[in-house]
SEVEXFI-966881 format. One record per residue: x, y, z of N, C-alpha, C in turn; residue in three letters; chain. Coordinates in nm, 2 decimals, m for minus. Example, Ala and Ser with C-alpha at 12.3 -4.5 7.8 and 13.67 -1.06 7.14 Angstrom:
BEGIN
(voke (1.32; m0.57; 0.78); (1.23; m0.45; 0.78); (1.32; m0.33; 0.78); 'ALA'; 'A')
(voke (1.28; m0.22; 0.71); (1.37; m0.11; 0.71); (1.29; 0.00; 0.79); 'SER'; 'A')
This chain:
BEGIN
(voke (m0.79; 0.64; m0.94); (m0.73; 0.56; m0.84); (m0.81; 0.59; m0.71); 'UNK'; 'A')
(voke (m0.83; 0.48; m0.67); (m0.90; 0.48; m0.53); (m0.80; 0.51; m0.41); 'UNK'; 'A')
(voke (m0.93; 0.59; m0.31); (m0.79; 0.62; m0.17); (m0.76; 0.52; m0.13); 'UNK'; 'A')
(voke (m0.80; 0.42; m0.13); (m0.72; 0.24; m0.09); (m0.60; 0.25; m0.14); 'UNK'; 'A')
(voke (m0.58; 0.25; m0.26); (m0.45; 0.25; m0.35); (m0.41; 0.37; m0.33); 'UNK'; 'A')
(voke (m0.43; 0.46; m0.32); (m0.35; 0.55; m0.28); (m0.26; 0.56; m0.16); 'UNK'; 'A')
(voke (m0.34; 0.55; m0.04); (m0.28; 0.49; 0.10); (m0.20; 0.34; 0.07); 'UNK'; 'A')
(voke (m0.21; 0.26; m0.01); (m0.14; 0.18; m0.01); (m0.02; 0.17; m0.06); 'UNK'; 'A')
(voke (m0.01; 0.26; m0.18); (0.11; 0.32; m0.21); (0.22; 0.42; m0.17); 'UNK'; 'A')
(voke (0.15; 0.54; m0.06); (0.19; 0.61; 0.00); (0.28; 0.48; 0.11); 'UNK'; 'A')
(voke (0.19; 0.41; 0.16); (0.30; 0.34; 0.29); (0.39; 0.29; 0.20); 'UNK'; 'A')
(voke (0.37; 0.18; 0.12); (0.46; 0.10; 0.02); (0.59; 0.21; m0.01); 'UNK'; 'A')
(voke (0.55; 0.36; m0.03); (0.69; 0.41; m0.09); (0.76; 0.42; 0.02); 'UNK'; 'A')
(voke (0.70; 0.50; 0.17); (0.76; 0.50; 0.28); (0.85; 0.42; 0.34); 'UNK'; 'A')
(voke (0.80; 0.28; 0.30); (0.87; 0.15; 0.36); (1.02; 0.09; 0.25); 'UNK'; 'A')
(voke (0.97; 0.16; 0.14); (1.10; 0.16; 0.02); (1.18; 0.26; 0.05); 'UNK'; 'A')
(voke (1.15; 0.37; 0.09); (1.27; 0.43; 0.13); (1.32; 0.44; 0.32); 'UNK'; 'A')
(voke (1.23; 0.38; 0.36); (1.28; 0.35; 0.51); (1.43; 0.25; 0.49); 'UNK'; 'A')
(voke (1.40; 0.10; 0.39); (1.48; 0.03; 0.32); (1.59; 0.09; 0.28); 'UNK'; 'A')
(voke (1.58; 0.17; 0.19); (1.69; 0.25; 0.13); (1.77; 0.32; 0.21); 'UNK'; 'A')
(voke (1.69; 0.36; 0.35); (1.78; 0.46; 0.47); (1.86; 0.36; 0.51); 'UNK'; 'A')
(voke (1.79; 0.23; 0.55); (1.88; 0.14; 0.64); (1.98; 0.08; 0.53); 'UNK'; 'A')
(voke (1.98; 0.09; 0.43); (2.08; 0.02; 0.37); (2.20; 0.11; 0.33); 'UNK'; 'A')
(voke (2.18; 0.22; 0.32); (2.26; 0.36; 0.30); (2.34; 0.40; 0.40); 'UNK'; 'A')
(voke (2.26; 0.43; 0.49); (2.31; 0.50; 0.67); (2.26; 0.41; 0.72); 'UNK'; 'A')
(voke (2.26; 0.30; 0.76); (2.20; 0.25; 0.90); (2.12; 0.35; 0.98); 'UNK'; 'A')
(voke (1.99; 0.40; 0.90); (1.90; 0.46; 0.96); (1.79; 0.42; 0.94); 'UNK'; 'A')
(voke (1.72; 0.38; 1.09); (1.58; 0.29; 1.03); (1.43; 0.39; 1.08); 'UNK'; 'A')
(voke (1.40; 0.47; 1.01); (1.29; 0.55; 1.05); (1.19; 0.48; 1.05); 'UNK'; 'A')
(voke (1.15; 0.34; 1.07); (1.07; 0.24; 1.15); (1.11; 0.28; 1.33); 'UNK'; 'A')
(voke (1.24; 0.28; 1.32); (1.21; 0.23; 1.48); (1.22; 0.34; 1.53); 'UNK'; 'A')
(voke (1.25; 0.45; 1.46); (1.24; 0.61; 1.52); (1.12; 0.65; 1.61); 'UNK'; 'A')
(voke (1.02; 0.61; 1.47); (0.87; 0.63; 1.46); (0.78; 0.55; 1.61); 'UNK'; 'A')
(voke (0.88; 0.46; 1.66); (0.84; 0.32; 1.74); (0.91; 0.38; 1.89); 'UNK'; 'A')
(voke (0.97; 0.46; 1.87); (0.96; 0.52; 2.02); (1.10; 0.54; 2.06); 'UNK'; 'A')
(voke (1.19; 0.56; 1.93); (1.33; 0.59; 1.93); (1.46; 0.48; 1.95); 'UNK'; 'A')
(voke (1.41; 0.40; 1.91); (1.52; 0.24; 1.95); (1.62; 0.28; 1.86); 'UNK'; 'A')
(voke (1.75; 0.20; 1.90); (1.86; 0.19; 1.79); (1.82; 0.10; 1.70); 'UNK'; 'A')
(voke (1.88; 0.10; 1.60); (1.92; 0.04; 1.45); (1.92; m0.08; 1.51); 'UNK'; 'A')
(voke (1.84; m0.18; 1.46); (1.82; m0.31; 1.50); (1.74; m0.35; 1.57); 'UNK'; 'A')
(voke (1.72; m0.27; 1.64); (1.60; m0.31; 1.81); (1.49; m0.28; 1.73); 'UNK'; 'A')
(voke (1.37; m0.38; 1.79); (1.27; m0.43; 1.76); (1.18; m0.42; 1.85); 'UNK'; 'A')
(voke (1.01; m0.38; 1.87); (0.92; m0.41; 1.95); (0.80; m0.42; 1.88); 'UNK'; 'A')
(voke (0.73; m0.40; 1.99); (0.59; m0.44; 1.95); (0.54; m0.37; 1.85); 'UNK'; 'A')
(voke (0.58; m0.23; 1.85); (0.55; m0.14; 1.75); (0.60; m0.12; 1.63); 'UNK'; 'A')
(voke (0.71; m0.14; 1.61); (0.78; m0.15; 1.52); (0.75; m0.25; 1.45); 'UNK'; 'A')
(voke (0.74; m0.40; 1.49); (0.66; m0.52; 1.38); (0.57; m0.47; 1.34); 'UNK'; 'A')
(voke (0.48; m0.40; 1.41); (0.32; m0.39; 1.38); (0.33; m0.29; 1.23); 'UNK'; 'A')
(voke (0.43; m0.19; 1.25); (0.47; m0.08; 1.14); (0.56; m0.19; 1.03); 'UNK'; 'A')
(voke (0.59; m0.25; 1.07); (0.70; m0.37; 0.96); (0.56; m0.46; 0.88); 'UNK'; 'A')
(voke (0.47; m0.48; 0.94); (0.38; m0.55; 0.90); (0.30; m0.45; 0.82); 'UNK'; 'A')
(voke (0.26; m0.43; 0.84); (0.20; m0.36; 0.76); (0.25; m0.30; 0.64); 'UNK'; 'A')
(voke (0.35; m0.24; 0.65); (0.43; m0.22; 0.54); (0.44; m0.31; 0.46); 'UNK'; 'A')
(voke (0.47; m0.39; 0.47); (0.51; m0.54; 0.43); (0.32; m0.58; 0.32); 'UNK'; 'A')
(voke (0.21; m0.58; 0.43); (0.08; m0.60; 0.34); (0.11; m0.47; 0.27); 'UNK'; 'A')
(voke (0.09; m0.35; 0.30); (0.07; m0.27; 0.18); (0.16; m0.28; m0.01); 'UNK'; 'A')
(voke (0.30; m0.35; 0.04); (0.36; m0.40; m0.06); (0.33; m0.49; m0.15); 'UNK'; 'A')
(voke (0.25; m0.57; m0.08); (0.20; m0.69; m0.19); (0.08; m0.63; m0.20); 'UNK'; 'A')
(voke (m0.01; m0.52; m0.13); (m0.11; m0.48; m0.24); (m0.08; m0.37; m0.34); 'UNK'; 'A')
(voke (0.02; m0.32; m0.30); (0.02; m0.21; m0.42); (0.09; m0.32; m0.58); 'UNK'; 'A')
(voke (0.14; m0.40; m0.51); (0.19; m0.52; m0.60); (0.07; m0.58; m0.66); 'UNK'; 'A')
(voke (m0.06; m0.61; m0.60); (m0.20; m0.63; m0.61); (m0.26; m0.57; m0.74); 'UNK'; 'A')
(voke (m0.26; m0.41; m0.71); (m0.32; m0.31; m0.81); (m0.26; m0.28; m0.88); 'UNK'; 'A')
(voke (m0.13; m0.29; m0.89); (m0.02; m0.26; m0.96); (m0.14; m0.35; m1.12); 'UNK'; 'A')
(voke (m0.04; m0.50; m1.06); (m0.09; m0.63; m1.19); (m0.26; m0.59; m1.23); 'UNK'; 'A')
(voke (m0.33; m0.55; m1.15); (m0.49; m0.60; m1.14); (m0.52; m0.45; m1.25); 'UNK'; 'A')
(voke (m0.44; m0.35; m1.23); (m0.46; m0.27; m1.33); (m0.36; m0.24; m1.43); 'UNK'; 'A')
(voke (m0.33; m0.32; m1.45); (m0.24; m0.37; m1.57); (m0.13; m0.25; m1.60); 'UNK'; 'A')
(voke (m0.03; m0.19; m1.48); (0.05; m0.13; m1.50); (0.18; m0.22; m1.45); 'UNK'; 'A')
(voke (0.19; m0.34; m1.44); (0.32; m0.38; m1.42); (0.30; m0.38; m1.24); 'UNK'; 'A')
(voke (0.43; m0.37; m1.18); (0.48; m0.36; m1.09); (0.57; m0.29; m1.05); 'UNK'; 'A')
């Protein structure tokens, strides 16, 4: 496995259980990481971290299929 896919899975899990925080406890360690907003509140930084998360999802979704382990 390449460090590409590696880093791209590392974010991809972070952003699944950032998900799992906010769905559990309304705790979004996005916006923590973004400069301590409440649950909900959004900025510049925080998309930019939502985005990204978001591409590394559909590439580890990428390598996933492209190396024939599913998803």
């Amino acid at each position: 496995m390449e460090i590409v896919e590696v880093l791209v899975l590392i974010v991809a899990a972070v952003g699944a259980i950032n998900w799992g925080l906010v769905g559990l406890a309304k705790f979004d360690l996005v916006a923590l990481i973004a400069g301590g907003l409440k649950f909900g509140d959004v900025n510049t930084i925080s998309r930019v971290l939502y985005i990204v998360v978001g591409i590394c999802g559909l590439a580890a979704l990428y390598f996933g299929l492209l190396n024939g382990n599913g998803a």
